[in-house]
C-alpha positions, 0 to 999 in steps of 0.5 A: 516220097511218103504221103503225110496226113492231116485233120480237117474240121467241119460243121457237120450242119454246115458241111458234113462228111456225107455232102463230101462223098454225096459231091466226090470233091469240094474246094475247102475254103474260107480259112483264115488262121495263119498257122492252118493256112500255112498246113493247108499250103504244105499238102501235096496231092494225094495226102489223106485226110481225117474228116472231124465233125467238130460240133460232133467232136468225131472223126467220121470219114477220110479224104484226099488231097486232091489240088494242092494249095491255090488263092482262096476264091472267098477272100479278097487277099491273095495270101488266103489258100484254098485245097481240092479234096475228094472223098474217100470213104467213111469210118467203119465207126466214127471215133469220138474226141473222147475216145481219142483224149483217153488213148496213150497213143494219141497224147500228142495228138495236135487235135488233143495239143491244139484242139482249136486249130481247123487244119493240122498235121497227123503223124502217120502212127496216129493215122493209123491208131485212128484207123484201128479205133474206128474198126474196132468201133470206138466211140462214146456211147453219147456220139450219134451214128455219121448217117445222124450227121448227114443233114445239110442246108443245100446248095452246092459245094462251092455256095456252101463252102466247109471252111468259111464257117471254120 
């Protein structure tokens, strides 16, 4: 059965990419939109995943599903999910939201279509166009190089939830 792929949105001062691949995995938690909780509940293991710096706005590095959907161990109300993922490896280059608005192939994009949403759906030839930006080092001249993005507050992955400021 054909992997799918998704994006996830994180604050690169509160989890960046870095602290994922410094951990290997992490629960991603916190989440309460219900249209992202729904995309949270329908990754199966072994999925990857874009990693976005939303303050950054730049996708920096990929993941992996690692443990599917499970109640969310933040929220009180069972309807909440959480997933396992694990890191990757870092983009070549990290591929701006800028970069990605002004490619054709990227017009439908969900992260272009519904910017605000933390958890969605890529198709696997957006994937794959990502991919080819970031090795062709595609991105604004603005955007500051993923080790910029590194710094974190400390404390583990599990006191330091990425999703809970989502």
């Amino acid at each position: 059965m054909a992997k799918s792929h998704w994006l996830l949105k994180s604050e690169p001062e509160i989890y960046p990419f870095a602290k994922l691949v410094a951990d290997g995995h992490t629960t991603w938690d916190g989440v309460r939109n219900f249209q992202a909780r729904n995309n949270l509940a329908a990754m199966a293991a072994g999925d990857l995943v874009l990693f976005y710096h939303s303050h950054d706005a730049e996708v920096v590095g990929i993941a992996s599903v690692r443990k599917t959907a499970f109640p969310d161990p933040t929220a009180d109300d069972p309807r909440w999910l959480a997933v396992e993922l694990a890191a990757e490896k870092p983009l070549d280059a990290p591929v701006s939201l800028e970069t990605i608005k002004a490619d054709p192939a990227l017009a439908t994009m969900k992260l272009v279509t519904h910017s605000r949403l933390s958890v969605q759906p890529v198709a696997p030839a957006e994937f794959a166009r990502i991919l080819e930006l970031a090795k062709g080092g595609a991105r604004s001249a603005k955007s500051p190089p993923a080790a910029a993005s590194s710094r974190s507050r400390g404390g583990s992955s599990r006191s330091r939830s990425p999703g809970r400021r989502r």
